[in-house]
BALO-217531 format. One line per 2 residues: their letters; for each residue x, y, z of C-alpha. Coordinates in nm, 3 decimals. Example, Ala and Ser with C-alpha at 12.3 -4.5 7.8 and 13.67 -1.06 7.14 Angstrom:
# residues 2
as	1.230 -0.450 0.780 | 1.367 -0.106 0.714
//
This chain:
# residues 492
xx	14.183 9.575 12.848 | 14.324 9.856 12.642
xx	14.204 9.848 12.267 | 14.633 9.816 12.174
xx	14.678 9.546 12.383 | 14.801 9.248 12.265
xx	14.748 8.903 12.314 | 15.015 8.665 12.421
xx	14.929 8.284 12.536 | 15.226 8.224 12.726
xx	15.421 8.560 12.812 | 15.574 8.383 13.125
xx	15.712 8.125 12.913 | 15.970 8.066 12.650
xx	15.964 7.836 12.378 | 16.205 7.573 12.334
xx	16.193 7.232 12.154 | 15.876 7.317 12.021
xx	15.725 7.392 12.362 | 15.643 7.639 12.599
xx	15.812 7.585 12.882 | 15.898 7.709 13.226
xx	16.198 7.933 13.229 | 16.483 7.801 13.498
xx	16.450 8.156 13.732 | 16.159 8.369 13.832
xx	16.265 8.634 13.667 | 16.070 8.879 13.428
xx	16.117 9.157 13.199 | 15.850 9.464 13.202
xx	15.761 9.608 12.876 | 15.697 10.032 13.008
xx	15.485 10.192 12.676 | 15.714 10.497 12.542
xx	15.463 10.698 12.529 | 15.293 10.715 12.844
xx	15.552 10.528 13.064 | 15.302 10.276 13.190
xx	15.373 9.892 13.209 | 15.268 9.716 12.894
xx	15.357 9.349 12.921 | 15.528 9.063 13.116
xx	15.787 8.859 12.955 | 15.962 8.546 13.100
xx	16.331 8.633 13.110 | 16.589 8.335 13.003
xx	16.890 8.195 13.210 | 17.171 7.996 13.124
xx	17.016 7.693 13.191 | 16.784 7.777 12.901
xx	17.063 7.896 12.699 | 17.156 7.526 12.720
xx	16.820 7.398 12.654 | 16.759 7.608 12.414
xx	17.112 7.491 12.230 | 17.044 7.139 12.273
xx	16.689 7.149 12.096 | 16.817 7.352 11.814
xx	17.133 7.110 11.768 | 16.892 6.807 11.786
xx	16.655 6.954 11.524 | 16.922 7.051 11.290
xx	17.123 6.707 11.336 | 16.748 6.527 11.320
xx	16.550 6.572 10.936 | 16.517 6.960 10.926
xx	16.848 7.019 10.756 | 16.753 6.709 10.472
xx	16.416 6.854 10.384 | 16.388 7.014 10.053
xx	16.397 7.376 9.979 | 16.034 7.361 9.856
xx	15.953 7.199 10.203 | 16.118 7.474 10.348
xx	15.957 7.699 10.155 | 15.620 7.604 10.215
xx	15.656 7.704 10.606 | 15.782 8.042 10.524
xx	15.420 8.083 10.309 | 15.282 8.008 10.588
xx	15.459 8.184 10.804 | 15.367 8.474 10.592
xx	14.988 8.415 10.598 | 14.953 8.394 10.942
xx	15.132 8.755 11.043 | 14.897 8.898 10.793
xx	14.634 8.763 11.026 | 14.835 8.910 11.344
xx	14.885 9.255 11.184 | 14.703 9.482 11.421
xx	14.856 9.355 11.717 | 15.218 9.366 11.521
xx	15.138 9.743 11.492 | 15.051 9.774 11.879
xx	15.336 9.598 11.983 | 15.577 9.822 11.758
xx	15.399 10.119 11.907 | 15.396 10.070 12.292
xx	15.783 9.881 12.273 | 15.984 10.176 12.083
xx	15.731 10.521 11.979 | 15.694 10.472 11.612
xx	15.366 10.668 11.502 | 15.040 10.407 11.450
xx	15.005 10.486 11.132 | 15.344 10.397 11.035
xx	15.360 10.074 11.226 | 15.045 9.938 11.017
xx	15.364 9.860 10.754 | 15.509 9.596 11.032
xx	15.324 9.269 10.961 | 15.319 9.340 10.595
xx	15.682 9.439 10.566 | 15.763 9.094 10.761
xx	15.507 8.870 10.546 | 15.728 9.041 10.249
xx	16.026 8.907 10.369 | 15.904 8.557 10.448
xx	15.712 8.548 10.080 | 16.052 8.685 9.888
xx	16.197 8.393 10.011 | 15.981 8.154 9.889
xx	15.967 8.252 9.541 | 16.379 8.248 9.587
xx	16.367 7.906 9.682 | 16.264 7.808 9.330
xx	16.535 7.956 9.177 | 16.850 8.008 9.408
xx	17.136 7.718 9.310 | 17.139 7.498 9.552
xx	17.366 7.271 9.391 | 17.532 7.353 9.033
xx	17.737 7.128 8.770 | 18.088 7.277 8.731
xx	18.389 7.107 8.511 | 18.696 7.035 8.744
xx	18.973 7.206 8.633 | 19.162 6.925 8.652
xx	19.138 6.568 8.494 | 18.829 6.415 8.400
xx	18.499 6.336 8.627 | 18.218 6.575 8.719
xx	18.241 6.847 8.966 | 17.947 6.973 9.178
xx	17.910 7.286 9.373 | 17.699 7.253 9.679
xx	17.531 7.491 9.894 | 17.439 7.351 10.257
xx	17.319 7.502 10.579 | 17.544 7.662 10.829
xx	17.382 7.484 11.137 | 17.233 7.609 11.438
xx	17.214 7.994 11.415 | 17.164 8.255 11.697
xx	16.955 8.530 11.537 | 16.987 8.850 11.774
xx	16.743 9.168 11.721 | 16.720 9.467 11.825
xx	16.412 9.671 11.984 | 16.360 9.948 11.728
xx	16.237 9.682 11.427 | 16.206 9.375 11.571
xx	15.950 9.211 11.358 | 16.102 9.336 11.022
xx	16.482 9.264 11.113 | 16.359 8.918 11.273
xx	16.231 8.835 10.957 | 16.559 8.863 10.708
xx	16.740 8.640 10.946 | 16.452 8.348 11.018
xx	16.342 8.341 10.694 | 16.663 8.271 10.489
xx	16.836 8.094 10.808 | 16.537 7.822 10.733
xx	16.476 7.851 10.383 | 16.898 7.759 10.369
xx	16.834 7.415 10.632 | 16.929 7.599 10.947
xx	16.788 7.583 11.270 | 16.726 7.895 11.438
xx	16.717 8.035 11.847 | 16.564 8.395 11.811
xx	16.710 8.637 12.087 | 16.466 8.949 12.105
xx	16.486 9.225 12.327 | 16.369 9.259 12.651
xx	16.229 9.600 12.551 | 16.106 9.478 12.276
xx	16.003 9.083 12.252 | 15.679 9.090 12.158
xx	15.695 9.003 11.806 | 15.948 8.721 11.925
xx	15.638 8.533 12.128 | 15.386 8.621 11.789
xx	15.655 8.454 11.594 | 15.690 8.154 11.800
xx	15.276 8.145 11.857 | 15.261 8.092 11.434
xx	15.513 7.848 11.397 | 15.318 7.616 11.645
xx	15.066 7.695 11.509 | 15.169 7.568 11.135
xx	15.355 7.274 11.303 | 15.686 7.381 11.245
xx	15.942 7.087 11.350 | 16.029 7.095 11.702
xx	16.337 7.287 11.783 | 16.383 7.445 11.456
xx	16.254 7.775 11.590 | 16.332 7.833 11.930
xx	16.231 8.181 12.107 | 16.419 8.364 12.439
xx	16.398 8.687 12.600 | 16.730 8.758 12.790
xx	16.968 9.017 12.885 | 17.333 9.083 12.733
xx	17.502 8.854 12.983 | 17.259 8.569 12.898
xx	17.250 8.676 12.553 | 17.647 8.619 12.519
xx	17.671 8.308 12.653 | 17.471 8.224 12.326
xx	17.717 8.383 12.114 | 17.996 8.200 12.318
xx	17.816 7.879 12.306 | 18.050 7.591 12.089
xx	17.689 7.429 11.952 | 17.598 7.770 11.764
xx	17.753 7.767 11.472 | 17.670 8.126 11.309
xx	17.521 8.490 11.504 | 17.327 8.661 11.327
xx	17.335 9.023 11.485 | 17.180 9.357 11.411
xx	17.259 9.683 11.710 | 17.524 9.865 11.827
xx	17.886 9.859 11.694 | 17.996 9.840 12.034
xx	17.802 9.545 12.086 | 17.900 9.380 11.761
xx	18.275 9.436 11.791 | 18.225 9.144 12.104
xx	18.009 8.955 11.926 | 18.272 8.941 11.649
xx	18.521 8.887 11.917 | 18.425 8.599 12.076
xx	18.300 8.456 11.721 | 18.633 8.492 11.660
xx	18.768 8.306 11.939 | 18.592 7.977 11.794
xx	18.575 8.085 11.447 | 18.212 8.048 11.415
xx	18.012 8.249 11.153 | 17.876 8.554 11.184
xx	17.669 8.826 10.990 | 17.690 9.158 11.137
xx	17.453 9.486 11.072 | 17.535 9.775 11.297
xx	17.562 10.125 11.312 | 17.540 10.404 11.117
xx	17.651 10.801 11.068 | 17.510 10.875 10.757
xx	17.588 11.138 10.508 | 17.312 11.332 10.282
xx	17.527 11.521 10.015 | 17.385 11.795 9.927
xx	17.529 11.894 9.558 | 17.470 12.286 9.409
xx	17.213 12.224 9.213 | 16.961 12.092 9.427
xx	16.638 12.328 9.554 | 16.750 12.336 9.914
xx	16.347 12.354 10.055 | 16.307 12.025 9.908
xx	16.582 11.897 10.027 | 16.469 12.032 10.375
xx	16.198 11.903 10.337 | 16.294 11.558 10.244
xx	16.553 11.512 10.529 | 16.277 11.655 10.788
xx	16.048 11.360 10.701 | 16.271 11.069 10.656
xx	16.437 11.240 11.047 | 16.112 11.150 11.178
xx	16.040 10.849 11.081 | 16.088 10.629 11.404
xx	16.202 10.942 11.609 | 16.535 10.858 11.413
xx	16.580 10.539 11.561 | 16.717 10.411 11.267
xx	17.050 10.319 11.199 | 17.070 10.407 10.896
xx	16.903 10.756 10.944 | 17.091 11.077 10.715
xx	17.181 11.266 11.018 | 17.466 11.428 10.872
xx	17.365 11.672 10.633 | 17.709 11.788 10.385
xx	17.633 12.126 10.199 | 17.865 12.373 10.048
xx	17.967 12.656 10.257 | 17.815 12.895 10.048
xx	17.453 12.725 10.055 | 17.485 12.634 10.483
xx	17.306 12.940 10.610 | 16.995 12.869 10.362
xx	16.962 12.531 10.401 | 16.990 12.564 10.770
xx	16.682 12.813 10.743 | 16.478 12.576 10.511
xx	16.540 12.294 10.796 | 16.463 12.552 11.066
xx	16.111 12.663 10.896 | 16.056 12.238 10.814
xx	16.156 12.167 11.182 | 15.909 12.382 11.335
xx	15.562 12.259 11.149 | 15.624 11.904 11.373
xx	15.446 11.819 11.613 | 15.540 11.567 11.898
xx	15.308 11.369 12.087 | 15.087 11.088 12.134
xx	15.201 10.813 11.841 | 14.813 10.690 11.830
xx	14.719 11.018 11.781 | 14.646 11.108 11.384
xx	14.805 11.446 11.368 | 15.115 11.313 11.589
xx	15.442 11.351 11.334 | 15.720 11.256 11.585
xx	15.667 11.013 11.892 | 15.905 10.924 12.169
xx	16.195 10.768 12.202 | 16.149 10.384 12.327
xx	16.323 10.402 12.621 | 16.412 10.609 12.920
xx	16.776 10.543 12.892 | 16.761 10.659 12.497
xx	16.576 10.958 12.597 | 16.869 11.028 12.836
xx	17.133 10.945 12.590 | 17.036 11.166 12.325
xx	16.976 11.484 12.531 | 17.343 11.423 12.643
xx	17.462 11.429 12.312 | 17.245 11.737 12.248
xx	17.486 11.886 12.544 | 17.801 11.760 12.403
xx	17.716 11.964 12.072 | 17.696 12.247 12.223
xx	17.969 12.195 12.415 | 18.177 12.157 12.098
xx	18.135 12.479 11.931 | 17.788 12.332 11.751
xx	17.547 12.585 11.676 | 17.206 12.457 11.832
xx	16.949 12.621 11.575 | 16.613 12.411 11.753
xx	16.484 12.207 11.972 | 16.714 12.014 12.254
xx	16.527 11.941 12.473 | 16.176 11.747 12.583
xx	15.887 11.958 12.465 | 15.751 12.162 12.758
xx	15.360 12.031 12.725 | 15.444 11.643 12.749
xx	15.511 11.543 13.079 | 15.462 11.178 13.020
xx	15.674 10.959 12.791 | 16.029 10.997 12.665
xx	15.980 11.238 12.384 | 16.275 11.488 12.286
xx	16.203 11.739 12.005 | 16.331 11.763 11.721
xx	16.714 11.940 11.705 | 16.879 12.092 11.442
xx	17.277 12.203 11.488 | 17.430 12.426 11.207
xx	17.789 12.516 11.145 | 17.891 12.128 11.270
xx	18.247 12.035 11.272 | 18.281 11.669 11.143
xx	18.534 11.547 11.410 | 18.301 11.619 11.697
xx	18.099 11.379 11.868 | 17.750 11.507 11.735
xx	17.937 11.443 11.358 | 18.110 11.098 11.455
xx	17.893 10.902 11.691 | 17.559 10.745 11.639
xx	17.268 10.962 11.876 | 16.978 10.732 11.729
xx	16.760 11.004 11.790 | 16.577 11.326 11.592
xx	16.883 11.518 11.614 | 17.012 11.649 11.233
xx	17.408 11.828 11.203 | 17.496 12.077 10.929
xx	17.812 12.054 10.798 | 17.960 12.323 10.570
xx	18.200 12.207 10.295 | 18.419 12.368 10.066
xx	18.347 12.262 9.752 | 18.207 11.921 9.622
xx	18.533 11.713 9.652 | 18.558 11.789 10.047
xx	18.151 11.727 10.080 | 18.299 11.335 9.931
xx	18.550 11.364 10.216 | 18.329 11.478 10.457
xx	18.074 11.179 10.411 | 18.339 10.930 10.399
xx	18.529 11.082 10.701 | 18.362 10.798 10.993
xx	18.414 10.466 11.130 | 18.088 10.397 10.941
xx	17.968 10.251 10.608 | 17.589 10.192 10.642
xx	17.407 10.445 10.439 | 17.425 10.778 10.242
xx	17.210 10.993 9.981 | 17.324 11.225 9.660
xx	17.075 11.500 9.650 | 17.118 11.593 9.299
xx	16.895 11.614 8.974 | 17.138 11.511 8.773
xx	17.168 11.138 8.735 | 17.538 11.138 8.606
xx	17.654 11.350 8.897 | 17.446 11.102 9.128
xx	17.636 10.822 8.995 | 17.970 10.967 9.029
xx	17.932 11.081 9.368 | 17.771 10.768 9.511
xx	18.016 10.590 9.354 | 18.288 10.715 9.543
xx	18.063 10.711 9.881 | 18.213 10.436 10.073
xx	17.853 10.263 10.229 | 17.653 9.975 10.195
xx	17.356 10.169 10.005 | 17.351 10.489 9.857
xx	16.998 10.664 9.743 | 16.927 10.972 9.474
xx	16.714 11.271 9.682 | 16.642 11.076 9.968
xx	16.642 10.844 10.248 | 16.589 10.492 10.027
xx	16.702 10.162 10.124 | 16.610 9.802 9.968
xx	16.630 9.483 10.187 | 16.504 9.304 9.834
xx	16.784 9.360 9.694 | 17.074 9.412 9.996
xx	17.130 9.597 10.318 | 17.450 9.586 10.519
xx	17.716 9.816 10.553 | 18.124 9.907 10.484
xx	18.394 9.969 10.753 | 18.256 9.925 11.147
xx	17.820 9.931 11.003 | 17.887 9.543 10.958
xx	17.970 9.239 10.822 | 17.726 9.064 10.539
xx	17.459 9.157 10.403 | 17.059 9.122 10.478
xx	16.773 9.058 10.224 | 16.768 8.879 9.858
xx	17.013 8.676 9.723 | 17.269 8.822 9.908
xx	17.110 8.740 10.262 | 17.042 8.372 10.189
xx	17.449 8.335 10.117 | 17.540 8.432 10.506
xx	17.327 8.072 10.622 | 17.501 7.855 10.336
xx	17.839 7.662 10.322 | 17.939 7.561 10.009
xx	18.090 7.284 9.899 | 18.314 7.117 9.663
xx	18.223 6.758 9.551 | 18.440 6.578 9.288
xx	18.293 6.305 9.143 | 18.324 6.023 8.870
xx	17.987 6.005 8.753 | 17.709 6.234 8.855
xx	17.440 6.142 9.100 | 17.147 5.976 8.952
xx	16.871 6.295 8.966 | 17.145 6.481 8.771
xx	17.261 6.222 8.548 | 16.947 6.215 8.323
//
């Protein structure tokens, strides 16, 4: 057995009502390794018929005592929770490897990252208001403001983080009272199974975690189904304008993270090499499978050509190959189908007048694996497709502005909201700039996001928001109660 393999106890099962059981078909999904295009793993794959199992478990468990536990009941699961993927945390890293590229080195940061998540929510639970004395504003008596749990949620995750985006929607989903039905990838569910493994293993309440692996027509008639009360969805904007859709149709819940086309704003008095240098190694950072990668880079005309040189000499000290290799910089893509989708967006720049500096192809000495190398396009007009649409890919666009006013209209000229950096080193301007950047986060000098604090995007990168305070509020109702006297814990 290879020394990444991992180690699943039931990868021809699902887990559902606390079990692992038998899916309804005989289907499976085939995990193929990115980087050497061999088959990984063996997952079960769900049906409908699971769907509805699934649904009915999650309903029962929710309906049953989860959802009238205390926070610091919750609370103590999630520490566990946290614990054990500490103990899992080499074969986290595997799994992130083989499933979508990302270097080894960088996927040591999985398990951690995850355990983070689960722990920030347990410290939260001890001070988040739950419930809060307000005065009516009218007439006497005592008011009470009441935060309880949405209900069953579908939490839906993509392949290119699974552990780490899995982990802002279980963790507050239960910390808040709700039930949960994780939907992972079938490219990538093998943190899903790890997940489901620990919370047997702590003796997490039957059917408050349930675990499938299904494809996007199974996968929707979760989002349609009337027992889920709230999706929780991180991908494509294409996918989450149906999600939203048919959420709509019922008016259930949902929180939304999608795409991104982000701006780096370049302002005049910022060394260019560094910035170069910067935007080189946040571009390779999961082979820019990242949705809220800077692949738009906004400069002032008069600056373009040098920058674009910087990048250039930055570009060409990478080198692609083997993720478990040490001196690897960028791996593959995860996916065949990505790997064919970028390079045809790498055609459709150049088709549109895009000036293809490096790169643009697969590198000539890999023959195995769905690497593309790193491409650089200069002199990029903002209304074409390279400029508008998300590649998800290492492909960077240069795009001159006038002056600093059209480098703001520039970055806020998309469909998207996600992300977007001031390179700048002066605070003040920093401020003013990012101020007026319509997205979710903006960093100083850099690719830097926070889930600790909030991630989620404007316009079509989502709906909600992920991490902290601000992600627990997404899995809460809240509630008005106006009383004559207060309850008897508050009263004394």
């Amino acid at each position: 057995m290879s020394e990444h393999a991992v180690h699943l106890r039931n990868p021809e099962k699902l887990f559902i009502g606390g079990e692992w059981v038998r899916p309804s078909g005989d289907s499976q999904f085939t995990v193929v390794s990115a980087h050497n295009e061999q088959p990984y793993v063996r997952v079960a794959e769900a049906t409908a018929d699971d769907v509805e199992r699934a649904v009915a478990g999650a309903r029962k468990a929710f309906d049953g005592p989860w959802s009238r536990t205390t926070h610091a009941e919750r609370a103590a699961y999630l520490g566990q929770i946290a614990a054990k993927l500490m103990e899992r945390s080499g074969e986290v890293a595997s799994a992130w490897t083989n499933q979508m590229g990302i270097l080894s080195g960088a996927a040591q940061m999985g398990a951690p990252a995850a355990a983070g998540a689960f722990a920030s929510y347990v410290e939260l639970a001890a001070t988040f208001p739950f419930e809060e004395q307000v005065t009516p504003s009218y007439g006497g008596g005592n008011g009470l403001l009441v935060r309880e749990p949405v209900g069953v949620v579908a939490a839906i995750v993509p392949w290119n983080a699974p552990l780490t985006l899995m982990a802002y929607k279980v963790a507050p989903a239960l910390l808040a009272g709700c039930t949960v039905i994780v939907k992972v990838s079938p490219e990538a569910p093998i943190e899903g199974y790890i997940l489901a493994e620990i919370c047997e293993e702590i003796g997490l309440p039957a059917g408050v975690l349930t675990m499938l692996t299904a494809d996007r027509a199974v996968s929707e008639l979760l989002v349609r189904h009337p027992g889920v009360d709230k999706v929780s969805f991180t991908g494509s904007t294409v996918a989450g304008r149906r999600i939203a859709s048919l959420c709509g149709e019922r008016i259930a819940r949902c929180s939304l993270e999608l795409g991104g086309k982000s701006a780096a704003v370049i302002l005049d008095d910022y060394p260019l090499e560094t910035a170069a240098q910067s935007l080189t190694q946040s571009l390779m950072f999961m082979s820019g499978q990242v949705c809220a990668s800077l692949t738009r880079v906004v400069v002032t005309q008069n600056r373009h050509d040098e920058l674009v040189d910087a990048l250039r000499q930055a570009f060409g000290t990478i080198t692609v190959g083997d993720p478990y290799d040490p001196g690897t910089m960028l791996g593959p893509l995860a996916m065949e189908r990505q790997r064919d989708r970028v390079l045809n967006y790498i055609q459709q720049g150049q088709a549109q007048g895009g000036q293809l500096v490096c790169g643009g192809g697969r590198p000539a000495e890999l023959d195995r694996g769905w690497f593309v190398e790193p491409t650089l396009f200069a002199n990029v007009d903002n209304a074409s497709v390279i400029a508008q649409e998300e590649i998800f890919g290492p492909v960077l666009s240069v795009i001159p502005a006038r002056d600093e006013e059209d480098a703001i209209r520039i970055a806020n000229d998309t469909i998207y909201g996600l992300n977007n950096a001031v390179f700048s080193t002066d605070n003040d301007a920093a401020y003013r700039v990012g101020r007026r950047l319509r997205s979710g986060t903006v960093g100083q000098n850099g690719f830097r996001t926070d889930f600790g604090i909030a991630f989620g995007g404007f316009k079509q990168s989502g709906i909600g928001r992920e991490g902290g305070r601000e992600g627990l509020l997404p899995y809460l109702e809240t509630k008005t109660m106006l009383l004559d006297g207060l309850p008897s814990h508050l009263a004394s």
